[in-house]
N, C-alpha and C positions, 0 to 999 in steps of 0.2 A: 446345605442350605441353613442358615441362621433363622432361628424361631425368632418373635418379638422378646421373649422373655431370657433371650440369652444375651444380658447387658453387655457383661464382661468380652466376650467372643466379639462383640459386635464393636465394639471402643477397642480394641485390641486390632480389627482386619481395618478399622478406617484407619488409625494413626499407621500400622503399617503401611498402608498404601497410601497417604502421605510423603510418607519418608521414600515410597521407595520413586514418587514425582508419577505425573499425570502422564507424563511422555513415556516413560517405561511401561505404565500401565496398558496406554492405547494399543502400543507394538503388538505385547504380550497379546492384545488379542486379537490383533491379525485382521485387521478392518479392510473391505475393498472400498472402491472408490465410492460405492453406495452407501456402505454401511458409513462411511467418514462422513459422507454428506449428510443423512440421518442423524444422525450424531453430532454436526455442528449445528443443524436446525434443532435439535431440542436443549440444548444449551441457551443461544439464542433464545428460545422461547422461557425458557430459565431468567434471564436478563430483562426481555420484554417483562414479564409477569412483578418480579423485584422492583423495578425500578416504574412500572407502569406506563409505558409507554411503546410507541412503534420502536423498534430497530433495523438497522438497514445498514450492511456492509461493504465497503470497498475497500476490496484487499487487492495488494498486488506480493508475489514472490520479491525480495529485495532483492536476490543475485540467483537468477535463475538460470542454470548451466543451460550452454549454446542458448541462450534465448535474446537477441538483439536488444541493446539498455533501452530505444526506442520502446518498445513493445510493454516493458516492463514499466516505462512511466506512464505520468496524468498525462491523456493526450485529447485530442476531439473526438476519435475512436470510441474514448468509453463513454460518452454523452448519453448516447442512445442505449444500451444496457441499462446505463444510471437512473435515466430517467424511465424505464420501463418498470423498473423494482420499486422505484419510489412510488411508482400510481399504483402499484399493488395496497400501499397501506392506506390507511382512512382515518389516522388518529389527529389529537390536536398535539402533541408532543413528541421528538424524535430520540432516540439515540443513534447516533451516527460512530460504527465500529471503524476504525480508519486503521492501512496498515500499506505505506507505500514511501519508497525512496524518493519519493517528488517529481517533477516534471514541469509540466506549463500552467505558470500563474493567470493566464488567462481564464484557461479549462477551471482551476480551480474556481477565479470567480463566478464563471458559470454555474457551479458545484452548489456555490456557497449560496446565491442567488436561489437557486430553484428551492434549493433546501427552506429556507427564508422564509418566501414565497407561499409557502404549502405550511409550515408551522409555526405557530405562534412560540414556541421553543423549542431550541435544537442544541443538546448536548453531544460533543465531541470526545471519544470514548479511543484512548490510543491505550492498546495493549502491548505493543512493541515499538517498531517505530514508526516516526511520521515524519519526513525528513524533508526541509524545504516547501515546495509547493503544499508539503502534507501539512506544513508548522501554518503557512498560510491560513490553510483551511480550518488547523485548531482553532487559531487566534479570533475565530468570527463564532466559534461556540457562544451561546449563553454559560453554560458551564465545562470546565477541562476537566476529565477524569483519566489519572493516571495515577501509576505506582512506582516505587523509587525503580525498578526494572526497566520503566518505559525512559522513551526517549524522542524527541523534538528533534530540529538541529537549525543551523543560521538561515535566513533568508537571504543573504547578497547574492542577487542573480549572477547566475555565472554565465559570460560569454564565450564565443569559438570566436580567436584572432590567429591567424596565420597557421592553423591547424593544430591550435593546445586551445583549453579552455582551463577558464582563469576569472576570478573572483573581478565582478565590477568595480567592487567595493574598492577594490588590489591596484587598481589601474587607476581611479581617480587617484586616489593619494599619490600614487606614485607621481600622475601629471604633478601635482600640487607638492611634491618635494622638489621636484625640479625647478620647476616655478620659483620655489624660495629660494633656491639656490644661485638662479641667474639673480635674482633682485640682489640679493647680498653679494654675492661675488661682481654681477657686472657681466661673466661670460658665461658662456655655455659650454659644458663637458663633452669633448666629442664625440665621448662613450655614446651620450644620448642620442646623438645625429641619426643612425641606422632605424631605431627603434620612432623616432619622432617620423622621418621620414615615410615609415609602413603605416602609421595612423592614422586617418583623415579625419577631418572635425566632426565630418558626419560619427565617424565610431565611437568618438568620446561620448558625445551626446548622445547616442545610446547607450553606451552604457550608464548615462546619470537618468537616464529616461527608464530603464529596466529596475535600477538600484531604487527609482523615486517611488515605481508602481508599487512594488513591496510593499515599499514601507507606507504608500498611502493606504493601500489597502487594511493593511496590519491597523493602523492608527484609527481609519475608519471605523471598520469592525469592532475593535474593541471597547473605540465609545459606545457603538451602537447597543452593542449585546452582551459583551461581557461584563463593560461596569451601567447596565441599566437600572440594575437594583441596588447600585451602588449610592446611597441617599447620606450617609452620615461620615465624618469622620469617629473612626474607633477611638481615636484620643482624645480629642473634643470635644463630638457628638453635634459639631454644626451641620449645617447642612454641605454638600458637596454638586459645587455650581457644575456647568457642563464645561466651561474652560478648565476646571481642575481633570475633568475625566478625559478629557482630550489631552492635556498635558501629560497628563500619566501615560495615555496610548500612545502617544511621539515616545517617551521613555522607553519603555519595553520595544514598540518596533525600532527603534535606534539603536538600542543594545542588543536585538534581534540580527538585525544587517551588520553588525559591528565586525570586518572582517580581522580586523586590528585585533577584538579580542579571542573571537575562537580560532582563525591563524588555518583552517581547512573547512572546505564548506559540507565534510562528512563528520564534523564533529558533533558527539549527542550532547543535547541542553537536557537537563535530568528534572527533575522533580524541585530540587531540590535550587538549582539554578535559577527557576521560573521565582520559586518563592523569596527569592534574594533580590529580585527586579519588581519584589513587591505586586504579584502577579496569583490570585487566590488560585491555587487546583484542589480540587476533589482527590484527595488520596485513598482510591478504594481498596485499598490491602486494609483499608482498619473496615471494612464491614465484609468480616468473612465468607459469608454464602455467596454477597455481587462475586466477590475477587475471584472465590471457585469458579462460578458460572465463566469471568470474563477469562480466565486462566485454562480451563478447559478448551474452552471456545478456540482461544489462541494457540494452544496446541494443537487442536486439532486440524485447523488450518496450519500452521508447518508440517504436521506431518502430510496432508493432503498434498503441498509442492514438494515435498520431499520425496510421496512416495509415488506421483503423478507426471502427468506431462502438464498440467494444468499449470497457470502462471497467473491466472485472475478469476476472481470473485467477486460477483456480483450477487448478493443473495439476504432475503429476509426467512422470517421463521418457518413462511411457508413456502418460498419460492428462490427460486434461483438464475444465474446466469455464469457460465463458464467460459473461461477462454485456456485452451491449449496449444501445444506445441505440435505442428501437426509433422510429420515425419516428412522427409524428400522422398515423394515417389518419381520415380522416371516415364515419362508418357508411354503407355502403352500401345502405340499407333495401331498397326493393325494386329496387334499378337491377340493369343485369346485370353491374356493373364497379362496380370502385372505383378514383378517381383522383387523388393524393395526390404530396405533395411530399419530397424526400428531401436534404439538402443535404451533402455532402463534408465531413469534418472535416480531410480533409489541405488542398485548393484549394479551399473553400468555396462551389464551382460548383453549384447547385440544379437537380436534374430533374427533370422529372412520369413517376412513373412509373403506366402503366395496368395492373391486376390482374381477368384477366376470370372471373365467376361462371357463363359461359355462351361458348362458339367463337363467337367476333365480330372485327370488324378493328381492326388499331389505329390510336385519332386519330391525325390529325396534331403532332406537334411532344410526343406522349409514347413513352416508352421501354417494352418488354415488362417484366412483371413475369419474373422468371428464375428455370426450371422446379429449379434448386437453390437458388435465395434468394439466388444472388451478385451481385448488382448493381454491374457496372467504369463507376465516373465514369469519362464521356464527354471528361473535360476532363484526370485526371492516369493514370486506372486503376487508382487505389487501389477496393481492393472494400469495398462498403457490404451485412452482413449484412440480409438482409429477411425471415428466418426470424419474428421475432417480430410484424411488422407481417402474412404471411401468416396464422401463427395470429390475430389481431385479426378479421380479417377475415374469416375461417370461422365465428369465433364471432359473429360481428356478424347475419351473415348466414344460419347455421346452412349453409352451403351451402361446397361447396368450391373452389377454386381450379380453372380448368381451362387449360390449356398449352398448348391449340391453338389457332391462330389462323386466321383466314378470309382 
């Protein structure tokens, strides 16, 4: 243990453990699914306290093995979570932690709306990434905090045409080279004939319908609440009418949707990109303690998917909401057990575990079901929730789990 008076010792295990990164750290001490959730609520509350305000998280796993991409994006599903965690706080100011590959621009404006709604100011706080529906949801912040690490990405909605999905953005131009091509030639390429004939005008116009909501949205928002303290020009120091703040929002959502320029709609817009579209962000790597508190935090949720079944987070400093992957159990119709398989997403080690409907022994070469749902692979001890495959199997069976063994 380090006394107060032992400076040197004490400046010597921080920069070590610096150097040696927060992710190596957390491993080294072997956190269950309790002790990670403990541990990102006081961090969180580390942030809260800094920056003075509520915080409130939705995170999603970006690429979460065997987990349906569905599952993993913004959907209507996490509405009610969302808004259960948000009536938990009571303040007049948010920070809103954001970590999700995108989904539905709708859901989003829902998102953005409630959020609104409830605070007079709502900072958007991305520690990794926010991608799509996630850059959406930035662009309505009062203020963006990131760091050159983090990462945005385009908004061109993408649509599903003949079973590929493909940039809206991709598909107008394309109509529209063609277009020029008959006016100046006169005829039509026959190449195009196949492709013109699978389109119908209703599709097109969906996709300018999908590409517009975007970017109405984006341009909205960012008049609204990004440039509202937006009062002077830096170089002049006139004043800065609301047509100039709107012009600027068409700018950035345009270069937002521009699929011309990022070329893939999983490309990251950085830090450093926003501020070239002339787009202020809060870069908190320069106020050391936030960046800890937010950099911790964000480790600790990756290792949380990493070492979990877990795929969503919903949570403030005092409270939470989980979503996991629940294992395939097979109905147990009339047997008096169920017996089912469960595989590790941290060491990908597979166990049988048995879940008895009735005090019996247990097989050979299977594991107890575990009378709190924590289930420690055998192989690293990361814990595998089984709360949801429990419920499965009550309902299956109408019958309840029993705990004791013969």
């Amino acid at each position: 243990m380090i006394g107060m008076g032992d400076d040197a010792e004490a400046n010597e295990t921080h920069e070590g453990t610096a150097r040696m990164g927060y992710y190596t750290e957390y491993l080294d001490r072997q956190f269950n699914a309790q002790q990670l959730a403990e541990e990102r609520k006081r961090q969180l509350k580390r942030i809260s306290e800094l920056r003075g305000r509520d915080v409130l998280v939705f995170a999603a796993d970006i690429d979460k093995a065997n987990t349906p991409p569905a599952l993993l994006s913004i959907g209507y599903s996490d509405l009610v979570p969302f808004h259960d965690q948000l009536s938990n706080l009571s303040g007049s100011k948010l920070d809103f932690v954001l970590e999700t590959g995108g989904g539905s621009g709708e859901v989003a404006e829902d998102i953005v709306r409630s959020l609104h709604d409830k605070y007079s100011e709502v900072a958007v706080i991305i520690p990794g990434w926010a991608k799509s529906a996630g850059t959406i949801i930035a662009m309505a912040g009062d203020e963006i905090l990131m760091e050159p690490a983090s990462s945005l990405g385009p908004i061109d909605a993408q649509l599903s045409w003949q079973g590929k999905v493909f940039s809206a953005d991709a598909l107008i131009e394309g109509m529209e080279k063609i277009k020029r091509e008959v006016e100046q030639s006169g005829t039509l390429n026959r190449a195009y004939i196949p492709m013109l004939q699978a389109l119908s005008p209703g599709e097109l116009q969906s996709a300018e319908n999908a590409l517009n909501f975007a970017k109405t949205l984006v341009t909205d928002w960012l008049s609204r609440y990004k440039f509202k303290n937006w009062k002077t020009h830096s170089s002049t120091g006139q004043d800065v009418t609301l047509e100039e703040k709107a012009a600027r929002a068409k700018e950035v959502a345009t270069a937002l949707c521009d699929h011309r320029r990022w070329l893939t709609h999983g490309r990251s817009i950085k830090l450093s990109d926003l501020e070239e579209m002339r787009l202020k962000i809060t870069d908190y790597s320069q106020q050391p303690e936030l960046a800890e508190a937010i950099r911790r935090y964000h480790t600790l949720l990756q290792i949380t998917f990493d070492s979990t079944n877990i795929y969503k987070v919903f949570e403030t400093p005092n409270s939470q909401i989980i979503r996991f992957v629940a294992p395939a159990v097979p109905p147990p119709k009339d047997a008096d057990c169920a017996i089912f398989q469960v595989e590790c997403q941290k060491c990908h080690a597979v166990s049988r575990i048995q879940a008895n409907l009735k005090k019996m022994p247990l097989e050979p070469g299977n594991h107890r079901f575990p009378a709190d749902n924590r289930f420690k692979c055998p192989g690293c001890g990361a814990e595998i929730n089984l709360a949801a495959a429990r419920r499965q199997i009550e309902v299956q069976s109408k019958r309840p789990l029993v705990d004791e063994w013969s």
